[in-house]
N, C-alpha and C positions, 0 to 999 in steps of 0.2 A: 654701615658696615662696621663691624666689631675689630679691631685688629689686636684687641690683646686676647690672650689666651687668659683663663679662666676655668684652672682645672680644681680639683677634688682637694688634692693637696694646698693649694692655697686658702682653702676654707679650714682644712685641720689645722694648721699655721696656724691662721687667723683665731680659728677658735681656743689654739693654746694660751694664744696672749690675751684674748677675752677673759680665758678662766683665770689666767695671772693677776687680772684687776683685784684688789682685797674689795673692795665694794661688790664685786658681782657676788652670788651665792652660789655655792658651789650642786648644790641640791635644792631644785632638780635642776639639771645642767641648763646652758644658754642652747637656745637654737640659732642656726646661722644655718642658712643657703639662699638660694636663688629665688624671690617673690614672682617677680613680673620681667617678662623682655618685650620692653618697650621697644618703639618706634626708635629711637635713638638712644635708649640707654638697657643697661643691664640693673635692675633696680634686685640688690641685695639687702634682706632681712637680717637683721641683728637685733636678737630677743632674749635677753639675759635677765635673768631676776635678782631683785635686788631689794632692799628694806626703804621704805619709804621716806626717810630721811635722805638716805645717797643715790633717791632716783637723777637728781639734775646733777650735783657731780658727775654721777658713774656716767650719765647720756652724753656729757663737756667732754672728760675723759676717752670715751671709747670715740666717739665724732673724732677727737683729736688724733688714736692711736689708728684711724681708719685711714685720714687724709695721710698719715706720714708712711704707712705701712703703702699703701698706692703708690706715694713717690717711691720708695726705696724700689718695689718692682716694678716699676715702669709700668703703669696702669691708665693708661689717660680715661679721662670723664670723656665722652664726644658730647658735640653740641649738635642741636636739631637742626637740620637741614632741607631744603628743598627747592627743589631744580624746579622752574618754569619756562616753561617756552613760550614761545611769543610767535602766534602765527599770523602770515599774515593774509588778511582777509581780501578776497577776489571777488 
């Protein structure tokens, strides 16, 4: 179960500060939303272009600007889960 919220406006946020990076290329813009909804997670896409020289910076950078921008909104990671029952046999 998902308990954070995960709206529209949190990805334009997000993608303000993305375009703020001076590494990212402003054309053609970054794309940012929603890839896969996993089994226990919300797995978000962040696709910025960038000059081949500040691909592993700008990727350090934005990983970085990801985890702190989640703390500040209160965004938990969940971890995988799963319930087993134990029956017992007659």
């Amino acid at each position: 179960m998902f308990k954070t919220d995960i709206s529209m406006d949190f990805f334009i946020q997000y993608g303000l500060q993305v375009a703020a990076n001076p590494r990212i290329l402003q054309d053609p813009e970054p794309v940012i939303g929603i890839a896969l909804l996993g089994d226990s997670s919300i797995n978000i896409s962040v696709k910025p272009w960038v000059t081949i020289p500040d691909y592993v910076p700008a990727q350090a950078g934005l990983y970085q600007t990801i985890v702190e921008e989640f703390r500040t909104a209160g965004i938990q990671i969940p971890f995988p889960q799963r319930e087993v029952l134990m029956l017992k046999a007659e």
